[in-house]
Structure formats: C-alpha cells, structure tokens
N, C-alpha and C positions, 0 to 999 in steps of 0.2 A: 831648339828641340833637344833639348838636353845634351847637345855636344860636349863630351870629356877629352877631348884629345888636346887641350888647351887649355882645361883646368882642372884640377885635382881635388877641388872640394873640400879643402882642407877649412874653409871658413865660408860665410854667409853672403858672401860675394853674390853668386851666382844666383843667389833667389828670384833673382825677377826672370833671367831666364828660363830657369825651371819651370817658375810659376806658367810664364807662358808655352812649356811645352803641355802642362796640364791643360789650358785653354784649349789646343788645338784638339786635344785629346778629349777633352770633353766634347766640344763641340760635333767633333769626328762621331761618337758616341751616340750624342743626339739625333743626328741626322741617320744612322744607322737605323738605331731603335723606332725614331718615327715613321721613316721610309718600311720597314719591315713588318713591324707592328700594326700601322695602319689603321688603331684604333681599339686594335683586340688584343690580347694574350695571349697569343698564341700563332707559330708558326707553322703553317702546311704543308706537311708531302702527300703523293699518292693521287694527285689530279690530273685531268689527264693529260694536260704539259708535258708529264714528266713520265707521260705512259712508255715512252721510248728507251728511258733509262732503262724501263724497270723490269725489262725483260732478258737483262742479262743473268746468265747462270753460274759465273765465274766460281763465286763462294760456294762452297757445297763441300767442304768437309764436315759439314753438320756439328760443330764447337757452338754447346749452347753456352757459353758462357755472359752473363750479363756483367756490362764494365760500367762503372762510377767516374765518372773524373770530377776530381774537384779541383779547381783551378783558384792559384793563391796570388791574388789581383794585385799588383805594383812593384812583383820583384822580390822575391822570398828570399833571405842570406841564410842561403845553404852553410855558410860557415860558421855560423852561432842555429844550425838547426841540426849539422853532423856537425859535432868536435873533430878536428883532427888533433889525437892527441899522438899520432907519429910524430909530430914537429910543432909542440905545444908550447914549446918558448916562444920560437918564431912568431905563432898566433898570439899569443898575448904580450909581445914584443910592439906587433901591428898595432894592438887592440888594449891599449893600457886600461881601457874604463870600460869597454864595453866586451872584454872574454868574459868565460863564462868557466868562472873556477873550474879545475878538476874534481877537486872533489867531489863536486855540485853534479857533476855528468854522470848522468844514467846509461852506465857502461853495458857496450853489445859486442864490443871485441877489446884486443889489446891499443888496436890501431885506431878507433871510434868510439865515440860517446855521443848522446844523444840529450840535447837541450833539458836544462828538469822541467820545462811545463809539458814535455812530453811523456812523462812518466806514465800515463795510462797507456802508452804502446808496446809496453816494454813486455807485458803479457801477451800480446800479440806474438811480439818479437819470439818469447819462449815456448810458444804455441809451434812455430815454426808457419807465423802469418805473417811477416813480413820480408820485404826486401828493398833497399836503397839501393838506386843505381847512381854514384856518383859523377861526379864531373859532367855534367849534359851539358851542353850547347850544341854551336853551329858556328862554322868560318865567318869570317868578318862581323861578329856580333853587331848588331846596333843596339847603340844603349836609350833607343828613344823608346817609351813604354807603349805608344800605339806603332809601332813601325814593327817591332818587337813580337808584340802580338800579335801582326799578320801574320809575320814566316811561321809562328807556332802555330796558330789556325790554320793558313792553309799549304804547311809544308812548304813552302818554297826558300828558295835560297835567298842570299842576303838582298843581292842585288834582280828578285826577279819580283812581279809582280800578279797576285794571280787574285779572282774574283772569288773564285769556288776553295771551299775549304776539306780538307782532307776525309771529314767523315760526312760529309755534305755527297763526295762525288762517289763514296764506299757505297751510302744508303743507296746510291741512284741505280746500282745493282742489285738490290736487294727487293724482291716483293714480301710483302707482310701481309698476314691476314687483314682483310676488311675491317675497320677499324681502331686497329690498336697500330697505336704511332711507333715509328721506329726508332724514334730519339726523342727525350723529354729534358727542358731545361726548366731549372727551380731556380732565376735569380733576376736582379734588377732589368736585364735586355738578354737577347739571345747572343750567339757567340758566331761569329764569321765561320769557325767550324763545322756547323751542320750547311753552310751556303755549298748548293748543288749550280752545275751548269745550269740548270732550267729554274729552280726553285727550290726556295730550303726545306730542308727534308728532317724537322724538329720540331717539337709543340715547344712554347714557353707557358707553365701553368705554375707560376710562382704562388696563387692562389683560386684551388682545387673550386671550392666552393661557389667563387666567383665567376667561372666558369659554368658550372651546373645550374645556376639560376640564371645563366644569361640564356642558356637553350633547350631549358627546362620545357616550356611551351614553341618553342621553334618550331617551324614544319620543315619539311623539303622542298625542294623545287624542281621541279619539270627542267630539262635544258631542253634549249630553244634547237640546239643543230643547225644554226643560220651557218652556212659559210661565207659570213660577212665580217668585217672588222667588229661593230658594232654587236653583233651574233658572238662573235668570240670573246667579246669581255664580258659579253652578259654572261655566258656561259662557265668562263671562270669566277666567277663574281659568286656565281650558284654552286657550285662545285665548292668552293669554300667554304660557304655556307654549310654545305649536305656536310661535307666532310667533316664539320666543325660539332654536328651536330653526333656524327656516328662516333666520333673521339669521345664525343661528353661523355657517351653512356659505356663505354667500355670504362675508362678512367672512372667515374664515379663509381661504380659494381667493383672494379678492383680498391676505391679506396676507405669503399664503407668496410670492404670483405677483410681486407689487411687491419691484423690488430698488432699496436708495437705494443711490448714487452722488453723491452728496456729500461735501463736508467737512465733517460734523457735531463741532460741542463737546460738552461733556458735559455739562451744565442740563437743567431742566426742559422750558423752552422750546423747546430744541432738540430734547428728544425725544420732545415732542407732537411739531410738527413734520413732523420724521421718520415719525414712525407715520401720520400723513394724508398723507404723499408715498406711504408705502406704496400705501395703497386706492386713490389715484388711481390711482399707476403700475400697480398689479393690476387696473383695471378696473371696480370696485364700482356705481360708479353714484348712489355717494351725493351731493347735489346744495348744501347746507352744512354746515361743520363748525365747529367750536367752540373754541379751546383757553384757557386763560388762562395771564396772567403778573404775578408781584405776591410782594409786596405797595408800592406807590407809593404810598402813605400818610406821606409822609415829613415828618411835624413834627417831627423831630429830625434832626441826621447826616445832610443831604439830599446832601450832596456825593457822599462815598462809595457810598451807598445807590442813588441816580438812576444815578452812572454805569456800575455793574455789571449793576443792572437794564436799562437802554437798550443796552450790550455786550450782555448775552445775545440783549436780542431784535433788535440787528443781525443778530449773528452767525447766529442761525437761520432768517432770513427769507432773507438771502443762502446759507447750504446748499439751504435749500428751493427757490430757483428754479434753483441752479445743479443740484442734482436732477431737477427736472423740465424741464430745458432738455437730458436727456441724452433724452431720448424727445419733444422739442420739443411740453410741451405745457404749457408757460410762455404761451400764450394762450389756453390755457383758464380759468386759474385765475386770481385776482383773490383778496388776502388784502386786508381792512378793520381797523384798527384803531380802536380807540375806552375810552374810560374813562367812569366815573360823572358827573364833571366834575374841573375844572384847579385848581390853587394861585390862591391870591393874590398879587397883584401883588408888595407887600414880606413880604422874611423877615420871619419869627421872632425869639423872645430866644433859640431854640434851635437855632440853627443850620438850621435847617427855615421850610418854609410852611404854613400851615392852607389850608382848603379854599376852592375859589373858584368858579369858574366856568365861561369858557368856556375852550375849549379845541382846538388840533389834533387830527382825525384824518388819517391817513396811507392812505392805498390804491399796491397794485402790484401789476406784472402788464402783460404787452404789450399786451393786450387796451384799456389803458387810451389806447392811441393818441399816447403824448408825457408828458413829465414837463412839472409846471407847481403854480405856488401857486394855488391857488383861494382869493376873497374879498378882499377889504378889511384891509388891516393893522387891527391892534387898537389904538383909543385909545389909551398908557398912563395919559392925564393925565385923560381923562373917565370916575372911576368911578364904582359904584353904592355903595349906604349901607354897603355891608362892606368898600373897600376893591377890590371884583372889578372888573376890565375886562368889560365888556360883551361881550356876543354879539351877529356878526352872521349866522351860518347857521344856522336848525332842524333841529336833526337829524333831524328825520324827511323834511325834505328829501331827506340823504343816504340815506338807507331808501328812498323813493320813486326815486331813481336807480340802485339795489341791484336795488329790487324789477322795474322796467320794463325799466332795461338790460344786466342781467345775470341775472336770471333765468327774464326773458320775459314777467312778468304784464302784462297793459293795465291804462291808466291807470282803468276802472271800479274792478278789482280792487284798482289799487293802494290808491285812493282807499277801499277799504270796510275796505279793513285797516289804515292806518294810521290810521283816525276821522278822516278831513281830506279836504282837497285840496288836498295837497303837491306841487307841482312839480315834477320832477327838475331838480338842476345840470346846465347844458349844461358840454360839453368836461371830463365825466370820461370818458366807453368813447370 
C-alpha cells in the first residue's frame, strides 16, 4: 500500500508495489461505485430512511452560501503549486529538475509564488478572490491514496474508522425543498463524503441529459405501507424511483434556465464546471457540489503532467467566476479545493515525487472578503521519518470554517459532525 517509511523513492524500485496499491485502490473504487450506483447515476437523499435525520434544526444561521469543491485526485504537490520562495535554495536544492524557476512564478507575495500554468488566478488573486491555506494535513498522515481518502471524506482520524462521511452526516440535518437535491456530484463515482448514517444524501449527474430521458416518460408509484420486510424494500425501491423522477425535473428546468457566458476550454474540468455554473445560474437550490480533477499522482513526467493539469483547473475556475459574475453572483459561491495529501519534499530518480504530506488548499470567491495566504510557511529543513514537510493546519479545521461560515451550521452541529471540536480559521469569509 504504498508504504514510505522503508523507501524513499529515489528510483523505480518500488513500482510494483505501488502498482499494487493502485489495484486495491481501484478495485476498492469499483465495488464502491457498483454497490452505490446500482445501475443508475445518481445517488439519493430525502427517502424516508432517512426521515429521522432530517428533522434536526441545528443549522439555522441562514448562510446562503453555495460551496464547489473540487477535489484534485492522486495527491496535488502543493510544493510546485505554492513556491516557497522564503527558502528557494533549499527548494531547488530538493528539486534540481523539477523547481519551477523564480522567475517563471506568478508572484502573490514576497514569501509565495504561484505555479505559471496557474496564471489565470492571479486576477482572482487581485480581485481580492482568493485565498491559500497552507500546510493542511493531519497527525500520522497515511501515504496510501484510498486510506487517505477516507479520513478526508469522512473526517476521521488517522487510525479511526468510520462509514458516514462528513457532509453526508451535515445533509442528514438539513431538509430541502421537495425535489431539489442537497448535494450534486459531476464525476466518474460519487465520493464517501456525501455517505450519511442511513443513506447518501448526493445526486451523481455526470450526465444532465442522460438522466432526463431515462424519466422523461417515468410515472410514480403508490407505496405499498406493508410493515413487512418485503413491504419495506418494495417501498424503498419506489421511493427511489418517485424521488428520481421529482430531481429530473427540478435539475433539467434549472439546466435549460442557466445560460454560461464564459470563456470555457474544452477539458474535463472545464466542463464540470460549466454544468454547475448552469444549476446555479438556473436557480436549482442545490447547496454543495462536487467535481474532480486528476490524475496528480505524478511519480514520473511531473513536469509536463503538473503543468497541464494546474492550466486546466485555472483556466476553469476563471470561466467559472467570469460566468457567474454575469448575473453577480460570484458572492455567493465559494469553490474549495483540496487533495488526498501533497509530494515529497525531493524528486524522484523519475523525474517525479512520491507521496507526502501536507499540503495547499486554495478557496475563491468574493464572499471570501480579501485575498491572503493563510498559516505558517512550511519547514523545508525540519522533516518527518519519510522525508514529508510537516503540517501545520487540520483539515478538518478548514471543514469547520466550511461548515459554520458558509453554510450556516452552529458550532454544536459543527462539532458533532466533524467528531471534534474544531475551530474555524478566522479571516477566510
């Protein structure tokens, strides 16, 4: 499972074990998305399994704010996506082939630069629409990418284990108008994060269309109200069904209604993106959205690989706001980015880094009040037994600032959902 504490990655040794942490990873994947899926696109809340949840009133600060996350799939290296040019020998000491000149960096302070394929952020940036929270992690990181991915889905600590993901058990407090879903993902499977105690509480509508002609001619169904075993699955089964059918027509009215008006590219990113500018612009009501972009897993060819990767998701996050800034509602929404965890300090023998640590997330959005680096520059010279630069922010910190000041929860609520009591960052909204 990708164990570093015994190898340093400095050569191509270790391939075959990688290889086989991506097997289990995939495999894990599959069984995920079929188990969930179950044949359809799309994931349900709001049945009434989950009628129990959804009567708690905890959230009621009334923060309308709609949040984006896009999640950057195999390990983003925050260290070639923020320069640290406070200790830029050092970095390119690590990194003989693979820094990223000074020059070349699209400077946001004295102490940071930012990647050049990120150059369409940087009007953001001076907009006073962005903010990087540096150094994110969590205590005893694991460098395995699906193990990884749980504790960031579903909050939990290194060594705990939990089924329900963090906005999975938020939504399960939340009622929403009759048909419009309370969380939408745009990408290959749905994320352990919208997983509630009872059921996920997410659509997956990676394609709109697809969906509208499956329930185009659908009817409803009668529930049966057996209280029988047999009664009860039938009854969920319809319930699905209804549900599936009342999401079409809210989601297709919001996605004919929403017109983009941006400069969109042609990627994948771009045209998630674009289809969540839609439902905003159309009205929908849905209150997170989901999309990914990847694969950042870059132990080989990091050069090329990083910077096409970071181009695309400039390039889309700037269509995106320049889209919704035609209907000024570029302060409503707030896009989060975030990864499993970050690279290692030093390359590779392959032109590449293996897995590391901590790492940048990025948040934007006027709502955020001012662009600004958040935290503590990163060590490079104090690191842990693999080689990683240490963390100094909990991510569930930034969850906690997610949860309370953008989408209205009190700090009870926030506190029972992320299993803590996590703080929020001051001077991110």
């Amino acid at each position: 499972m990708c164990e570093h504490k015994k190898r340093k990655g400095l050569d191509l040794s270790d391939a075959s074990a990688h290889e086989k942490d991506h097997q289990v990873w995939s495999r894990r994947s599959f069984l995920k998305t079929s188990s969930l899926m179950a044949g359809a696109s799309f994931f349900l809340s709001q049945l009434p399994i989950a009628s129990a949840y959804a009567r708690n009133k905890m959230s009621s600060k009334g923060s309308n704010k709609i949040i984006v996350l896009i999640e950057l799939e195999g390990g983003n290296d925050g260290l070639n996506t923020l320069i640290p040019l406070y200790d830029f020998d050092h970095y390119k000491s690590k990194r003989k082939r693979l820094h990223i000149p000074k020059h070349q960096t699209v400077g946001l302070t004295k102490e940071y630069g930012l990647h050049p394929a990120l150059k369409p952020l940087k009007s953001l940036w001076d907009k006073g629409m962005m903010k990087v929270i540096n150094g994110v992690g969590y205590p005893e990181s694991s460098l395995s990418h699906f193990r990884s991915k749980d504790v960031w889905s579903t909050s939990s600590s290194a060594n705990e284990f939990l089924d329900s993901g963090w906005l999975g058990r938020y939504f399960e407090t939340v009622d929403n108008p009759k048909g419009i879903p309370k969380a939408m993902e745009i990408a290959e499977e749905g994320s352990q994060l919208f997983e509630g105690k009872a059921m996920p509480q997410s659509l997956n509508v990676k394609a709109p269309t697809e969906l509208f002609d499956a329930t185009e001619d659908a009817f409803r169904f009668d529930l049966s109200n057996e209280d029988s075993l047999y009664g009860k699955e039938l009854d969920f089964i319809r319930s699905v069904t209804n549900s599936a059918i009342d999401y079409s027509k809210s989601i297709k009215q919001a996605y004919l209604k929403g017109k983009n008006q941006g400069k969109y590219f042609r990627n994948d990113i771009t045209h998630h993106l674009r289809q969540v500018a839609k439902y905003i612009k159309g009205g929908l009501g849905t209150r997170v959205y989901r999309v990914s972009h990847g694969d950042f897993d870059t132990h080989s060819e990091q050069s090329w690989k990083h910077r096409t990767l970071l181009q695309e998701l400039a390039q889309a996050i700037h269509a995106f706001y320049e889209d919704l800034s035609k209907m000024n509602l570029q302060d409503e929404v707030v896009v989060m980015t975030y990864s499993e965890f970050g690279r290692r300090l030093e390359e590779n023998g392959s032109e590449g880094t293996d897995h590391g640590t901590a790492a940048p997330m990025m948040l934007f959005g006027t709502a955020l009040g001012g662009s600004a680096i958040i935290g503590d520059p990163m060590n490079l010279r104090d690191l842990d037994a693999n080689g990683n630069v240490k963390y100094d922010i909990d991510f569930r910190t930034v969850y906690s600032t997610v949860l309370q000041h953008g989408l209205g929860a009190n700090a009870a609520l926030s506190h029972q959902v992320l299993k803590g009591n996590f703080q929020p960052l001051n001077g991110i909204f």
